[in-house]
Each structure stands twice: as C-alpha cells, then as structure tokens.
C-alpha positions in Angstrom: 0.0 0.0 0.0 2.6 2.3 1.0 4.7 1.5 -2.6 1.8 2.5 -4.3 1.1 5.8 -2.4 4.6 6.5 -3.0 4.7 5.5 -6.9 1.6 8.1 -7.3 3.9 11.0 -5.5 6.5 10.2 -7.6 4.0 10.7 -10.6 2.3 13.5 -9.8 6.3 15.5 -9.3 7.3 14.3 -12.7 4.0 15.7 -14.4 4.5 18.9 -11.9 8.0 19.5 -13.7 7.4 18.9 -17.2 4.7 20.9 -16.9 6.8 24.1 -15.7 9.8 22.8 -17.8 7.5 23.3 -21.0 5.7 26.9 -19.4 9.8 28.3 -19.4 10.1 27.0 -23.0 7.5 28.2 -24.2 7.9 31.5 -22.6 11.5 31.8 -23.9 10.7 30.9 -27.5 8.0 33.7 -27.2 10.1 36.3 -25.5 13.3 35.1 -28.0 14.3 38.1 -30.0 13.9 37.1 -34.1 17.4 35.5 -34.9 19.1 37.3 -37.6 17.0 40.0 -37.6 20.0 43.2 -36.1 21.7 41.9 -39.0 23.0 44.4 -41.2 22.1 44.1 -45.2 23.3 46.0 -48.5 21.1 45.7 -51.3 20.1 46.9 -54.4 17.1 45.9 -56.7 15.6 48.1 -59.6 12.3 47.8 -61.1 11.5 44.0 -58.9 8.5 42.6 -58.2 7.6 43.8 -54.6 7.6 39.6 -53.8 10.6 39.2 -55.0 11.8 42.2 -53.2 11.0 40.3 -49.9 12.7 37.2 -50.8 15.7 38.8 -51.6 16.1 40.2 -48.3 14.6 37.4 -46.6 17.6 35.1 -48.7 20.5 38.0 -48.0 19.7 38.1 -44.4 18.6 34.3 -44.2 15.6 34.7 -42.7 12.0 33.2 -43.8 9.7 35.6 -44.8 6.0 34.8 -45.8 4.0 37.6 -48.4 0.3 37.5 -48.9 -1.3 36.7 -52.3 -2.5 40.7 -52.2 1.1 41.7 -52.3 1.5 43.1 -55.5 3.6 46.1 -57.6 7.2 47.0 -58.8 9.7 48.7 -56.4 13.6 49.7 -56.6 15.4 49.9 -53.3 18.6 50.7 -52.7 19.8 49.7 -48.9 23.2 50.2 -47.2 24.3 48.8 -44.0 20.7 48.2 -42.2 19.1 46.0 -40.4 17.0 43.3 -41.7 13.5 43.9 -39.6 13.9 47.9 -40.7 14.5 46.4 -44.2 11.3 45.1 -43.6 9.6 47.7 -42.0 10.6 50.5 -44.5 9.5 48.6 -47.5 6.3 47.6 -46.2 5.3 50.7 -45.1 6.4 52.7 -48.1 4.0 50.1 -50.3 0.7 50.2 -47.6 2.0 46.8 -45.9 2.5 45.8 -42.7 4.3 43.0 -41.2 4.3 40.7 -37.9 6.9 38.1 -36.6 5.5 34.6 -35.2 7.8 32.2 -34.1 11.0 32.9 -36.4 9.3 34.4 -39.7 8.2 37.1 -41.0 4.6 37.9 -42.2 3.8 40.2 -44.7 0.3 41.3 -46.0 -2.1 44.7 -45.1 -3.0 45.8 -42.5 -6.4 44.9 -42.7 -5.8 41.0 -43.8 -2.8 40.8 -40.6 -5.5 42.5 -38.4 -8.3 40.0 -39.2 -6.0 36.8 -39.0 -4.4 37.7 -35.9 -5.8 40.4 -33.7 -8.3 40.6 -30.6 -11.6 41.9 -31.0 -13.1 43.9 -28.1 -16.0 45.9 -27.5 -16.2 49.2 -25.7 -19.0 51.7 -24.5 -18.3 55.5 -24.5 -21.0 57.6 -22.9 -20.9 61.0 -25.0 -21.4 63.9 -22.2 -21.7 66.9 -25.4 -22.0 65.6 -28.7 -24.7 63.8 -30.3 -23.8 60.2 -31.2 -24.9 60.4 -34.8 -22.2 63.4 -35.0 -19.4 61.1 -33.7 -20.1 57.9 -35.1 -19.7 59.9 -38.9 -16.2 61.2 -37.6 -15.4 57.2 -36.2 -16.4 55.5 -39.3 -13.3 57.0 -40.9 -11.4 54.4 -38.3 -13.4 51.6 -38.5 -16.5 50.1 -40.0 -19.9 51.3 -40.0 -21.5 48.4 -39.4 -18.8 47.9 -36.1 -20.3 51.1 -34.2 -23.7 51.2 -32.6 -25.3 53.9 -31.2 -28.2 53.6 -27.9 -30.1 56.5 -27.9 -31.6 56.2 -24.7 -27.4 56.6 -22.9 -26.3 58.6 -25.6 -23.5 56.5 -25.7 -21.1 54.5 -28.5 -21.2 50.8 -28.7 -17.7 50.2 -30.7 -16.9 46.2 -31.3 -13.1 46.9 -33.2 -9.5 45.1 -33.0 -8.0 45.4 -29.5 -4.8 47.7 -31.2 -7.2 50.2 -32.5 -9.1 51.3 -28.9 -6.3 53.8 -28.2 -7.0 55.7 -31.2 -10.7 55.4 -31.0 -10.7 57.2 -27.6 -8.9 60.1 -28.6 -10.4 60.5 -31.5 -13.5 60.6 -28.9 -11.6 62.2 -26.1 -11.2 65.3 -28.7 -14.4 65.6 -30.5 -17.2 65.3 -27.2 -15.9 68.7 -25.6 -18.5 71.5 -24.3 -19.6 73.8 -27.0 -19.9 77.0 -25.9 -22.9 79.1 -25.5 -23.9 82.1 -27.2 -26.6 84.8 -26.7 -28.0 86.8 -29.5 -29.7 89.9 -28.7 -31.5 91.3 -31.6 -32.9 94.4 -32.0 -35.4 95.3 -35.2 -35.9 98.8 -35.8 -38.0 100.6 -38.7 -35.6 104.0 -39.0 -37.0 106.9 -41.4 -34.8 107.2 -44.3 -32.9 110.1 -44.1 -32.5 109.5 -40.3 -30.4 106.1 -40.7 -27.3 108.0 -41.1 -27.3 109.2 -37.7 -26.6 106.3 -36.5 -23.0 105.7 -37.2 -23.5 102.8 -38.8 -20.0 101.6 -41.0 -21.3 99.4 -44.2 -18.1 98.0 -44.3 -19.0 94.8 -45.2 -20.6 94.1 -48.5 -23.9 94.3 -50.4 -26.2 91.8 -51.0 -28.9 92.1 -53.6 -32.2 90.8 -53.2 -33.2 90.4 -56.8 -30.8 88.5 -58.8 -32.0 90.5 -62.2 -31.5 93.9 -60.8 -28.5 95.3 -62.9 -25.3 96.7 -60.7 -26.5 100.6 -61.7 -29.6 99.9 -60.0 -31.0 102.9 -57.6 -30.5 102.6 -54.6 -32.7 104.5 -53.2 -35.5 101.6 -54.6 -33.7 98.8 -54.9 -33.4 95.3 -52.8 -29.6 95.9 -51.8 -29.2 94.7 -48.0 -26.3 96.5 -46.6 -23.9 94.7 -43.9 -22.0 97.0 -41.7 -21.0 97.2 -38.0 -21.9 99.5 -35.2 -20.8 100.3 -31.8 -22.5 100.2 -28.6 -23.8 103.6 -28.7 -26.1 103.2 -31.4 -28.6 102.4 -28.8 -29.0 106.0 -27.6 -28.9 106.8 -30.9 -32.2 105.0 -31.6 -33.3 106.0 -28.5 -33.5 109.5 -29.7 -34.8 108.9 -32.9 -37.4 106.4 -31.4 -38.6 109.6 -28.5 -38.9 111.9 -31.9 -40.9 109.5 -33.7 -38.2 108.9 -36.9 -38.0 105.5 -35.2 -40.2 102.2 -34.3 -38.7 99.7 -32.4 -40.6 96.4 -33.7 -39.0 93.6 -31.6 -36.1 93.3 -29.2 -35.6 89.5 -29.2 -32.9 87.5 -27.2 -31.9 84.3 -27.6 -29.1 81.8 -26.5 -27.3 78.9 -29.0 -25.0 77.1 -28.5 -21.7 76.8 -31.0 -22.5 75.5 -34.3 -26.3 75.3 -33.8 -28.8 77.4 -35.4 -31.2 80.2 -33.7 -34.3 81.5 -35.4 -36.1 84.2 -34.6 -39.5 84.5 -35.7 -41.7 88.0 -35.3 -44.9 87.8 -37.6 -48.7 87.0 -37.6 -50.5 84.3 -39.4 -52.3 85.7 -41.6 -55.1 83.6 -43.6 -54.9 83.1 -47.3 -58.1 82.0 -48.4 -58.1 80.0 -52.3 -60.8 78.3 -54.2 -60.7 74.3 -54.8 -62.8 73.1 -57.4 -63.4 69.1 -57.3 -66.4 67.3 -59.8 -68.8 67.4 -56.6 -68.6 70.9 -55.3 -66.5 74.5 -55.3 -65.1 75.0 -51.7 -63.1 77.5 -49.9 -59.5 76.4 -48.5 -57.8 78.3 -45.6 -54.0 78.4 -45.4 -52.0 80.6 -42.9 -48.9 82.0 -43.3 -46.3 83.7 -41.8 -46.5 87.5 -42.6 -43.2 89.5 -40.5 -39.4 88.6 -39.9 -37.6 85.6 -39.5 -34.3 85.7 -38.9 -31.9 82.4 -38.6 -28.5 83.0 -37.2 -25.7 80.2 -36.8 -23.1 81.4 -34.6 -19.7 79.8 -34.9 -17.2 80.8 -32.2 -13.2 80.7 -34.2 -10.0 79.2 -32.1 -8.9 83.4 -31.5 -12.3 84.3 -29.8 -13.8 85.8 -32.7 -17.4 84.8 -33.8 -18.4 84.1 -37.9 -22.0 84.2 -37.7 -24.6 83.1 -40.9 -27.2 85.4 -41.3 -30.7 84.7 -43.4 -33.3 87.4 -42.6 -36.7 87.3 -44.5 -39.4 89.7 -44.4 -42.4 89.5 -46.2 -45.5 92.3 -46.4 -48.8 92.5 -47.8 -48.0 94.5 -50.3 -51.6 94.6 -52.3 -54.8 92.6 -53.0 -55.9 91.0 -56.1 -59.7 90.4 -56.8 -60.5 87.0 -58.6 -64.4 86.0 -58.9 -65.7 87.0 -55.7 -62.2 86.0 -53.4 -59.5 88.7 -52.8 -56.4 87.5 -52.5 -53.1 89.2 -50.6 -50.0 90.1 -52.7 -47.4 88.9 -50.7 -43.9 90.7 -50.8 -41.0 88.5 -50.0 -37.7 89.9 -49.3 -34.8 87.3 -47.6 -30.8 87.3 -48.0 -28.0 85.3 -46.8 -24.8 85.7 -45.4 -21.5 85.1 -43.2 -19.9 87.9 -41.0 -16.6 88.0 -38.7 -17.4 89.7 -36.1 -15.4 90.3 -32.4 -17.5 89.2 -29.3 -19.7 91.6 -27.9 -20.0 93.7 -31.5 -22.8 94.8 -33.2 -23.4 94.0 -36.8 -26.3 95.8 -38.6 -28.1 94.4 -41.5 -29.7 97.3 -43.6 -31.3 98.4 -47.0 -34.6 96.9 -46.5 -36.8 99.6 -47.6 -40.2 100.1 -47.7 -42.9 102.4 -48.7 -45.3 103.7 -45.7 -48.4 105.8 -47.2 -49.1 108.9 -44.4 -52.4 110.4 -44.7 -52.6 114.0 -42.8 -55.9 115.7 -41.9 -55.6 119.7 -41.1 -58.9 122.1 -40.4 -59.8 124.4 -38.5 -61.1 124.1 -35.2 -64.7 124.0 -34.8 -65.8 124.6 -38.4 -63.9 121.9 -39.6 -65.8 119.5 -37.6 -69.2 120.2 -39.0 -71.4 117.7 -40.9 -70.8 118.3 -44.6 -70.0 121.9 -44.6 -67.4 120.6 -42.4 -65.2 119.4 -45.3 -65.3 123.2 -46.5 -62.4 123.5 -44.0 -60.4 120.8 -44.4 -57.3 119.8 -45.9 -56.3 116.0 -46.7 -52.9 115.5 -47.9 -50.9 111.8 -48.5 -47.3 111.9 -48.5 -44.9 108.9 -48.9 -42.2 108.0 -46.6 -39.6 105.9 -47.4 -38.4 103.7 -43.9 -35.4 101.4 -44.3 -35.8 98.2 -41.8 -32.6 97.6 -39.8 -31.4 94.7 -37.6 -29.2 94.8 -35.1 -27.8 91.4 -33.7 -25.0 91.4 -31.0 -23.6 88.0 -30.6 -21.9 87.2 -27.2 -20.2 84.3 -25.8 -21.0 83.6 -22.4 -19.3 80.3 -21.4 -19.2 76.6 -22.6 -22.9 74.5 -22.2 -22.0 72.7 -19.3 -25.4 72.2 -18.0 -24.3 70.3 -15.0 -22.0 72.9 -13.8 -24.8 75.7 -14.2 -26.9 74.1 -12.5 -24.5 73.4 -9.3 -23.5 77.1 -9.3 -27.0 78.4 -9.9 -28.0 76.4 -6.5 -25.3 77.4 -4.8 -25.7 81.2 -6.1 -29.4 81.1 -4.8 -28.9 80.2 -1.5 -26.0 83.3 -0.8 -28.1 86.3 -3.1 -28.3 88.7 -0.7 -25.0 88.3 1.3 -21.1 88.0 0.4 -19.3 84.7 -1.4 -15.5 84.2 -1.9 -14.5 81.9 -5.1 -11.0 81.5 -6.5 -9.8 83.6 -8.6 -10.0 83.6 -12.2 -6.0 83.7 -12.6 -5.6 80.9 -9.8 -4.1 83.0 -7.2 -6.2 83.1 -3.7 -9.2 84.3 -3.7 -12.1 87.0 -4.5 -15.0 88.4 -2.3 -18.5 88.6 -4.4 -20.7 91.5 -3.0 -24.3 91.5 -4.9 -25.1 95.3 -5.6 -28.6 95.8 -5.8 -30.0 97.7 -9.3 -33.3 98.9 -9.4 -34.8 98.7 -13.2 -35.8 101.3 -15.4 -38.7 100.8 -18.2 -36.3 100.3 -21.0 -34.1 97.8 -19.6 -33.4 94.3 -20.2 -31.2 91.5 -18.9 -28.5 92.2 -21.8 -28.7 95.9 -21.3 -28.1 95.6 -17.6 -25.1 93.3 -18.5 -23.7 95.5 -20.5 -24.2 98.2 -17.7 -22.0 96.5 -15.1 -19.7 95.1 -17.6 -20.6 91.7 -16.4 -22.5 88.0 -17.8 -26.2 88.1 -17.9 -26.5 84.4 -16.7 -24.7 85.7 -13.4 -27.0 88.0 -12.6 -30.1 86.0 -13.3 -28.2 83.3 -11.1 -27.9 85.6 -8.6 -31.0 87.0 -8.6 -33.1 83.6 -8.5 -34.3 84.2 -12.1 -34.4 81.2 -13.8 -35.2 82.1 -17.4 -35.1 85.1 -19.5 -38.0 87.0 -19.7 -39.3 90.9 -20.2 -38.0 92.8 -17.1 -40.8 94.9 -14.5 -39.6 98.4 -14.4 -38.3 98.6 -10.3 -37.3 95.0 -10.2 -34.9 94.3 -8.0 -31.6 92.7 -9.4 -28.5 91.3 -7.5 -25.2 91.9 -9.5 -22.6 89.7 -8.6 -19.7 92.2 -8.3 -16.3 91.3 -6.7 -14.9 94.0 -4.5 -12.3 95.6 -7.1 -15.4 97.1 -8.7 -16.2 99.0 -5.8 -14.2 102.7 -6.5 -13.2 104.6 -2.7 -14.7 108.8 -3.2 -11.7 110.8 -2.0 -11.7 114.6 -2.0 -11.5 116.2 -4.9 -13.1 113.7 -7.4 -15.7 114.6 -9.7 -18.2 112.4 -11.9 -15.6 114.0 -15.1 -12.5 113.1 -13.4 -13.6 109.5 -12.9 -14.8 108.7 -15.9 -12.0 110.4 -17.6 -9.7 108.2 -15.4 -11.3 105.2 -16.0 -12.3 106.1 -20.1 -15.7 105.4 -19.4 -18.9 107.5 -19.6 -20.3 110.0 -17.0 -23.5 109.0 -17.8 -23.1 105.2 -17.2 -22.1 106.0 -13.5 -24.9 108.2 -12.9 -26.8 105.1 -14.0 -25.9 101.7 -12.5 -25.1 104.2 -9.3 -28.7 106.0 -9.4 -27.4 109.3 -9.0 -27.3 112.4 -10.4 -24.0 114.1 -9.2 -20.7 113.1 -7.1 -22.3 114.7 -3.8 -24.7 112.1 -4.2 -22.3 109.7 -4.0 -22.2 106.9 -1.0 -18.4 106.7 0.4 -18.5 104.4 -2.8 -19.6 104.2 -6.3 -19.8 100.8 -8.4 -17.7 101.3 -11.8 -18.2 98.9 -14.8 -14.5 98.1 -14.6 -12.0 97.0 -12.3 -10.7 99.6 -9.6 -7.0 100.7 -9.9 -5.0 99.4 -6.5 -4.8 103.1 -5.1 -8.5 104.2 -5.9 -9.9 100.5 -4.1 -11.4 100.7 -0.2 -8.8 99.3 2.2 -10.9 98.7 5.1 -14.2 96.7 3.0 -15.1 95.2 5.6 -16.5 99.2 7.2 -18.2 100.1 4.0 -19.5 96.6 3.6 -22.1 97.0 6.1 -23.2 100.4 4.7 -23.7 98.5 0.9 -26.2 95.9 2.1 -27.9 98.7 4.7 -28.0 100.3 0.9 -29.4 97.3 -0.8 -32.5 96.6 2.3 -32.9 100.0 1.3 -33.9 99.6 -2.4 -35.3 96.2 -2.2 -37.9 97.8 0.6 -38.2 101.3 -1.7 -39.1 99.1 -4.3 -41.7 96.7 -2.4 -43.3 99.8 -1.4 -43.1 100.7 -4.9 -45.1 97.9 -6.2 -47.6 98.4 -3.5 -48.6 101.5 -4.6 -48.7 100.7 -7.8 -51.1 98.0 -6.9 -53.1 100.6 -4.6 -53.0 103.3 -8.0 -54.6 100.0 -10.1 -57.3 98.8 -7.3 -58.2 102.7 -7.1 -58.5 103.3 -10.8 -61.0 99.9 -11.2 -62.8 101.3 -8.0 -63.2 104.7 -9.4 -64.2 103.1 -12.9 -66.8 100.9 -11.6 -67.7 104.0 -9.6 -68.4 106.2 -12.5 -70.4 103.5 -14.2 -72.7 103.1 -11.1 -73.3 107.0 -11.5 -73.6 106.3 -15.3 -76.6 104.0 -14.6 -78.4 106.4 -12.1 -78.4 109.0 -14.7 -79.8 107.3 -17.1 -82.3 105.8 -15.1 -83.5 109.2 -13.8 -83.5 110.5 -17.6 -86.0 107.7 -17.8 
C-alpha cells in the first residue's frame, strides 16, 4: 500500500516538472528576440517585383519571410548597412503593408488582412457627455467600419466592437471631438428707421452688399432697390435710436434675445399668421380652402465661435409684407412681398453688426382744419385739408452675438443652486488667474422701463447668466420696471470717493462714460455719491477701499434699502390700479343712475 502511495507521488512531481519545464520554453521561445534580424544588409534591386523584393532580403539576411497573395507592384530599393526587420519595416510601409513576426518568420500582408487573422476583437462603450452620437459615429467611421459602431439612444453612448490595437486611437479620437460647445446669446434688436435719419446712426457698411433680386443690374437705384447693406456699429447706437425712437423717426418692432449654443442654429420668428383663403374646385362641389402663413421677420442666425475668440455668424433674414390685393371671382387674395438674403460675417464678441437696405414704402395720410368749423357735418369738409405723403423707412437689424461660457449644464446648475442660497449676502470663489481668492458683494439695481437683462449686462460690464443666477431668475423673460436685481460684483469694482473727485475726473480716469455711472449708481452728481460708487471696470490698486469690511455693512444697509423702496413701490402701484378699477366701476354706477332718472 505504501509502494503504491509512493509511486503516485513520484508521478504526480514528474508531471508537476514537465509541466513548468515546458511553461519556461515556451515562454523563452515567445520572449526570444527574431534570430538574424540586427543583422546588417546592403542591397540593391531596380524595377523588382515587390515579392521578390521580400525574398531577396529574406535570402540575404537568411531569414524566412511569408507575403500575402495581395502583395502586388514594382519597387527599386537601394539599402546600405541596415538591419533586416527595418528592411522590412521600411518597404512595407512605403508600399501600404505591414508586417508581424510569429515564431521565427516574418509575415507580410495589409493591414487589414494581418489584423483579421491575428488580432483581438473587443467591444467598448463610451457615454458621450456633449455631442450627439450620430455626430461622432460619422467622424469614427473614418477608423473603423460602419456596421462595427452602434449607437443607444436612450445613454447617448457608442457601442464600438473593433480590433483590440485600435481602442487607443478610438478614444482620442472621442476624447477630442465630445468637448462643451460653448454658449452664445443673441440679442437682436429690429428697428423701422425713417430714411434720411439712418445715417445718424453711425453705422459703417463695411462689409458688402447683398442684392435681393438677382435681375437687378449693378446701376440699380439705390434708393429703390433690394440691396441689403452689412456693416458694424458700436455700442452707442442704442442711444442713438433712443432719440430717434422719442422723436418719432424710429419704431422699435422687436427686441428678441436668444441663447445657441456653438454651431447650432437660432431663429427668430416676429410675424402673424395671416389667412390666405383660395378656391378648390373638385367634380362634386366649389369649396373654400384656408391656409395661414407667416406674414413679419424671420431671422436664422448660426453662430460659430473661431480658435482666437472671434465669432463668424450666418445670417438669413426674411421679411415678407402685404403689399396689395388681387380680386379674382368673388375672393381677394393678398400680394405677398417676400424679401430674404444670406450671409456670413466675422465679427469680435460683444459687436454689433447691422443688417440694412430693406426699404419700404409707408403711405401717411394727414388731416388739417380748423377748429370747430372743420368739424361740422358736410359743410365741415369746406375746411379741411387731406394730404398723403410717402415715406420711405429702411428696416434695420441689429444682432450682437456674445459668448457667455461653454454648455455645461451640470456645472450651471450646481453654481445656480449654490448662487441662490447666498443672493443677498457675500461669497469668496478662487480667482480667475488661480491665485487666492475674491470676495462677491451682490449690488442691488433697481430697473428702469427700457431695460433688459443684456442691457443691464452691459451696464456693469458683467454676464447676464450671473446675474439671473444671482438674482433667483431662472429664465429670460421681459424685465418689471423697479425690479430688483442682485449683480454679482467682486470687490475691485467697488471705487473709494476721495476729496476732490468729480463724476468727469472718474470717468475720464477710468475712459468710461459720465452717464453710465450716474446710471448703475442712481445718481445724479458726485455729492450724491455713497463713500463708494460701483464702476463697470475694475478699480485701480490706489483708488480701491482698504478697510471693506466698514463700508460693507453700509452696501447691504444700501441694498435693504432699495429692495424695501421698491416693495413699497409695487404696493402702490397696486393701490394706483385697485383705485382706478374702483373709481371706474364707480363712475359706471353713476352712469346708470343718470340714465335711469332721464328715464
């Protein structure tokens, strides 16, 4: 019993050490460096058979070497005192081949055929955090095969089955192409500006002329023509308007804003349907059909933001009028007046570009007569006067195109939270450059009837999304004249008064406009002025407050002060309304005596 427990020990070791004898082998002959193969070759061969080629190195260097049936072509090499594998390597490469050593030969064939014989397949899932998968898979199929990517809509993620070697190109290739966009806001501004007032505007038309009607010859007036004009403006065209607008040379038609993002298209659409009513005849019975379309502006912007900051935006506005009617039978149909253009623009961020030459024909019909007599049935047109006069109006857009971060929506959201919970007090973030930190103090704005979240951005010099973050707002929408907003302002906007300043000697030290203090600052000369005034730009290091932390307390007792000014604003406002409906209802119950009594 024991010689047989012994025997099966003695087994069981023998089959232990062949079995790592042959593991070492095997290991070595993988691990064995190619014999032969540092072994320096001259050669020469002109106009050979690529094959041959091969065999000729493989026979020099005595080495076996295997090509594929697909290896094909003519070559002439020339090699001096190199090595048999970059022999190799060199002319398969320069011909589209590749190669790969198993055991002690050499392999020769493409890429694709080596690949498929010997490679690993593998498949991988990338979850897409910006771009759309249809937009990457188009860019992927350039690496591998269609039919090897698959896309799940509900993840939006990649489903890649490919050869193991060609993962680490995949995901850069990934890595690069899903990266935040960024997002842009277009504020737009449509004015109808009386001819020969457009010029006061400042407007450059430095960029080209588009013409509506592709007939029109190039000595075409003006003055009638469908020529849209592209130029550029600065900021302070909007006061410009302003005037015009208070003196009635101006109508502001629509002041849209709207946020893209990078690549994507915006359209803005400001016009009625209108009802187009046509006749349809069939064998049973003559019917009326009702169509609506849009009658107004459309405008379709693409933003693309450059590698330098810059912004090339695609422009297609389209404005269409009723221009006329045409009786047919017993229908009138509208004449509908369709002008549209196209085009691309460079522009900085934060410019204005101005799209102009869309003019139009308005029909002003004036009444004059003289008092009393003028008003009298029949003999009353004895003493009147009826004129028509045309006016010529040219239709101007304004779009200013600003880039206000990347779409990250999962950042945004986490700073809007964490901005809501701290509106009315003080934050410190790091620093934009990196180095320590900055203290936030919210200044408090009141609102005036004419503005809107971009035009209070542009006030303070400051991000429109901040301030809506700030101020708990979560989308854009028409501003209440005395609204309250919180601006997000760190404390190097907050200018010390020292004696001897002036409103003029700010500005002019700052190069900014007297005006625009008196604004965001609510006051109408330096005595006014609280031991601090809010500038739109960052405070020079001998003009900023040492001691903050003093003055700090007197801006919030500043900001209870308008956020309670306004309340009691609104109330009143709401007392003015509940008195005018009380005083209307009023009047109609004496109303309804009176006539009763008449009665």
């Amino acid at each position: 019993m024991e010689d047989k427990t012994s025997k099966k020990i003695v087994i069981v070791g023998l089959l232990i050490l062949l079995t790592i004898s042959f593991s070492v082998g095997t290991m070595a002959e993988e691990t064995k460096p190619l014999p032969g193969a540092s072994k320096n070759i001259n050669l020469k061969l002109k106009g050979v058979n690529l094959r041959d080629a091969f065999r000729a190195l493989a026979d020099v260097a005595n080495m076996n070497i295997i090509t594929d049936n697909s290896v094909k072509g003519k070559v002439t090499i020339n090699l001096n005192n190199i090595t048999f594998l970059e022999s190799v390597e060199l002319l398969a490469k320069t011909n589209g081949l590749s190669y790969r050593i198993v055991g002690n030969t050499v392999l020769v064939a493409p890429p694709q055929r080596l690949e498929a014989s010997f490679a690993e397949k593998v498949t991988r899932v990338y979850k897409l955090k910006n771009s759309k998968p249809k937009e990457i898979k188009s860019s992927l199929n350039l690496l591998v095969n269609e039919n090897s990517i698959r896309i799940d809509e509900r993840t939006q993620s990649l489903v890649v089955t490919t050869y193991k070697g060609r993962i680490p190109e995949i995901e850069r290739l990934i890595t690069k192409l899903d990266q935040s966009r960024k997002q842009i806001v277009l504020q737009a501004r449509i004015e109808e500006v009386s001819r020969d007032k457009a010029e006061e505007l400042g407007i450059s038309w430095g960029f080209g002329k588009l013409n509506l009607n592709p007939n029109l010859s190039e000595t075409t007036d003006e003055e009638n023509s469908n020529i849209v004009k592209i130029g550029s403006t600065e900021l302070g065209y909007q006061a410009a308007l302003d005037l015009l607008e208070s003196n009635g040379d101006a109508t502001l038609l629509a002041n849209p804003q709207i946020a893209t993002i990078d690549g994507e298209k915006a359209s803005i659409n400001i016009s009625d349907k209108v009802p187009i009513i046509t006749t349809v005849t069939t064998d049973k019975e003559v019917r009326d059909k009702v169509e609506f379309k849009d009658i107004g502006i459309k405008l379709a912007i693409t933003p693309r933001v450059t590698n330098n900051g810059k912004i090339i935006v695609k422009v297609k506005p389209e404005v269409s009028t009723i221009s006329g009617y045409v009786n047919s039978g017993t229908n009138s149909y509208p004449q509908i007046s369709t002008r549209k253009a196209e085009t691309m623009i460079r522009i900085q961020d934060g410019k204005t570009i101005a799209i102009g030459g869309l003019i139009k024909d308005k029909e002003i019909k004036n009444l004059a007569k003289v008092p009393l007599l003028g008003d009298l049935p029949i003999l009353g047109k004895l003493f009147q006067n009826k004129s028509t006069t045309n006016r010529k109006s040219e239709l101007i857009i304004f779009i200013t195109p600003k880039i206000i971060g990347d779409g990250n929506a999962e950042s945004h959201d986490m700073l809007k939270d964490k901005l809501s919970k701290i509106s009315d007090g003080t934050i410190t973030i790091p620093n934009e450059s990196g180095s320590g930190e900055v203290m936030i103090v919210p200044y408090k704005y009141k609102t005036q009837e004419s503005d809107t979240f971009w035009s209070v951005s542009q006030h303070f010099n400051i991000s429109y999304t901040k301030i809506m973050g700030w101020s708990n707002i979560e989308y854009v929408r028409p501003l209440e004249a005395g609204e309250v907003l919180s601006i997000p302002l760190s404390q190097s906007r907050y200018y010390k008064v020292q004696k001897g300043d002036s409103l003029e000697s700010i500005a002019g030290e700052y190069d900014i406009k007297v005006e625009k203090i008196k604004l965001i600052n609510k006051i109408s000369s330096i005595k006014e002025a609280k031991p601090y005034l809010v500038l739109p730009v960052t405070v020079k290091e001998e003009d900023k407050i040492e001691d903050f932390k003093k003055v700090l307390n007197k801006i919030q007792k500043d900001a209870l002060k308008t956020k309670k000014d306004s309340s009691e604003s609104q109330e009143e406002t709401a007392q003015d309304a509940s008195r005018t409906k009380n005083e209307e209802a009023s009047d109609w119950s004496n109303f309804k005596r009176r006539q009763e009594y008449q009665q």
